[in-house]
N, C-alpha and C positions, 0 to 999 in steps of 0.2 A: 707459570704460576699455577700451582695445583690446589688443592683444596686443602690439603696438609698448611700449605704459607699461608693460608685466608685462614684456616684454624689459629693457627700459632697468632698470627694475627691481630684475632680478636680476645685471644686470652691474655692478648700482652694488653690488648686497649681496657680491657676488664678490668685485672687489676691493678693497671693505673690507675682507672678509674677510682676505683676501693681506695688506693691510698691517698687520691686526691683527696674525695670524701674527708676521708679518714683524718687527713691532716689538720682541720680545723676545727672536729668537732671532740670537746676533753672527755676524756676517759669518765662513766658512771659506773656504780656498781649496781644498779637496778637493772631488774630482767629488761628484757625488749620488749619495748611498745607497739603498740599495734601501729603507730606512727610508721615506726622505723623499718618495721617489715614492707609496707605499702610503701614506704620510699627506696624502700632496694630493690623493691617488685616492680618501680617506675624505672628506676634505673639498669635494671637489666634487662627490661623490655627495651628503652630507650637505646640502649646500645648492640643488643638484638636489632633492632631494626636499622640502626645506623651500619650493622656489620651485612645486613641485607640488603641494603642502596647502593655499599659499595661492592659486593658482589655484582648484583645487576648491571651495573656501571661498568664494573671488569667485562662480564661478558658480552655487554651490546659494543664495547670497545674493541674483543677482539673475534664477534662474530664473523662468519667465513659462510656464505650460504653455500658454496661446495665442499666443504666441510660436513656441515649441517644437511647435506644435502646425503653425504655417503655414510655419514653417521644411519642415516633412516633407513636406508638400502640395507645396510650392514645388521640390524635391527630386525626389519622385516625376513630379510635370506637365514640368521638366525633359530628364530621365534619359528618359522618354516621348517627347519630342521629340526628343530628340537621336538614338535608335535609331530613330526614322523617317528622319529628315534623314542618317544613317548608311545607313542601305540604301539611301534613293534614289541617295547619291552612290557607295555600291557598286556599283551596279546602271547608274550613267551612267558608270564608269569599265570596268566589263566590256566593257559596249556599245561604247565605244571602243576596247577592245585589240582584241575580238575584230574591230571594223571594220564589223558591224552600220547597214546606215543607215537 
C-alpha cells in the first residue's frame, strides 16, 4: 500500500463526503455564506485528519525496525556521498570560473 492508495483513498472518502453533505441540503440561489465556507473548512480539516489517523495507523501496523533501521543507514551512506560528489563539482566549477588549468 503506497501512498498513491492512501491518495486515491481519501479523495474517494472526500467526495463521498461532498455528496453525502450534499444530499440533504436543497439547492439556493444565494451566494455562499460565510457559514458554509467555515463548514467545508471543518469538514475538510475533519477528514484531513481522519486521513492522517489512518495513515498513522497503517504505519505503526506495518512498522519493521529493521526496515526502519536500513532505511537510516541507507539515508546517512547517501547524504555522505552526495556532499562529496557536491564539493567535488564545487570545486571543478570554481576551477573553471576562475580559468585555473
Amino acid at each position: 500500500m503506497g501512498t498513491r492508495f492512501l491518495l486515491a483513498l481519501c479523495l474517494v472518502l472526500l467526495i463521498l463526503g461532498f455528496e453525502v453533505q450534499g444530499a440533504h441540503v436543497p439547492q439556493q440561489d444565494e451566494p455562499a455564506s460565510p457559514a458554509l465556507l467555515t463548514q467545508m473548512q471543518e469538514s475538510l480539516s475533519s477528514y484531513w485528519d481522519t486521513a492522517k489517523a489512518a495513515a498513522k495507523g497503517l504505519y505503526q501496523k506495518t512498522y519493521l525496525p529493521t526496515v526502519d533501521e536500513k532505511l537510516r543507514d541507507m539515508y546517512s551512506k547517501s547524504t555522505a556521498a552526495m556532499t562529496t560528489y557536491t564539493a567535488i563539482f564545487t570545486d571543478q566549477l570554481f576551477s573553471m570560473l576562475k580559468g585555473d588549468s
